[in-house]
C-alpha positions as CSV (number, residue, x, y, z in Angstrom):
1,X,345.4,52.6,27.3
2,X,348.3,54.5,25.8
3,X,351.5,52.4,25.1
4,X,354.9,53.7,27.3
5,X,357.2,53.0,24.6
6,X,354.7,55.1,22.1
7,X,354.2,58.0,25.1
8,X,357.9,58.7,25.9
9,X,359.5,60.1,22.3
10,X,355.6,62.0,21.8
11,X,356.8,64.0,25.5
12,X,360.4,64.3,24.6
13,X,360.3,65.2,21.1
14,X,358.8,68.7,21.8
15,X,360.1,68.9,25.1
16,X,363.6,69.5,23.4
17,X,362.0,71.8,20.3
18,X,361.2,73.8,23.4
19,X,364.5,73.9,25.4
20,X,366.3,74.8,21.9
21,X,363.8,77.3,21.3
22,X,364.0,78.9,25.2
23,X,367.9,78.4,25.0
24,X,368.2,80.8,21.5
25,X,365.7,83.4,23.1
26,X,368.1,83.1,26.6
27,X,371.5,83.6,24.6
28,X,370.1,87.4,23.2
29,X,371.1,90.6,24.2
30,X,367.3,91.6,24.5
31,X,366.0,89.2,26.8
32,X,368.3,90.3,29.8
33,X,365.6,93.3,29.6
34,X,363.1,90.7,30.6
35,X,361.8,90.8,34.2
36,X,362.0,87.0,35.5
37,X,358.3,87.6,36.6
38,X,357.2,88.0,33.0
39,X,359.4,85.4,32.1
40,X,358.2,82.7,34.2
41,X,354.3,83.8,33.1
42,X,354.9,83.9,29.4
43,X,356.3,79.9,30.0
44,X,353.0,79.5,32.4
45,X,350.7,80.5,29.4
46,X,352.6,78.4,26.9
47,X,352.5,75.6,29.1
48,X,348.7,76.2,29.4
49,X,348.3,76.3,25.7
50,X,350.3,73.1,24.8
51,X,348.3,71.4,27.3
52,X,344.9,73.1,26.0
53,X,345.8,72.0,22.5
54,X,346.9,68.5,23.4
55,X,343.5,67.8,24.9
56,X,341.6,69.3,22.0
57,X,343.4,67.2,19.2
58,X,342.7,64.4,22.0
59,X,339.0,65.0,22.2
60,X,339.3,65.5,18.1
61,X,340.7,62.5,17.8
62,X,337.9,60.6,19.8
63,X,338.5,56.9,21.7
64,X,340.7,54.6,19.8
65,X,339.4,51.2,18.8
66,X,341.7,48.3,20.0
């Protein structure tokens, strides 16, 4: 079983690469162009993703030994 103290800085680690990365897109001129529907399915899909490639690398990665 995974270790808490190993789990939490793996979730926050690119959970505030994200949030930097949705804030600079938010501060553009640009982006007010955006419908909020498209906005909330582009976030949708690359939630999908991350989770889709967390579980592959998982699966790559096989069962660990302990």
């Amino acid at each position: 079983m995974l270790n808490r103290k190993s789990l939490i800085p793996a979730v926050v680690a690119p959970l505030v690469v994200g949030l930097l990365g949705l804030m600079n897109l938010m501060s553009r001129p640009r982006f007010a162009s955006f419908h909020s529907v498209d906005v909330v399915q582009l976030l949708a899909s690359g939630m999908c993703f991350g989770v889709a490639l967390a579980m592959l690398i998982a699966q790559l990665r096989g069962p660990r030994n302990s």
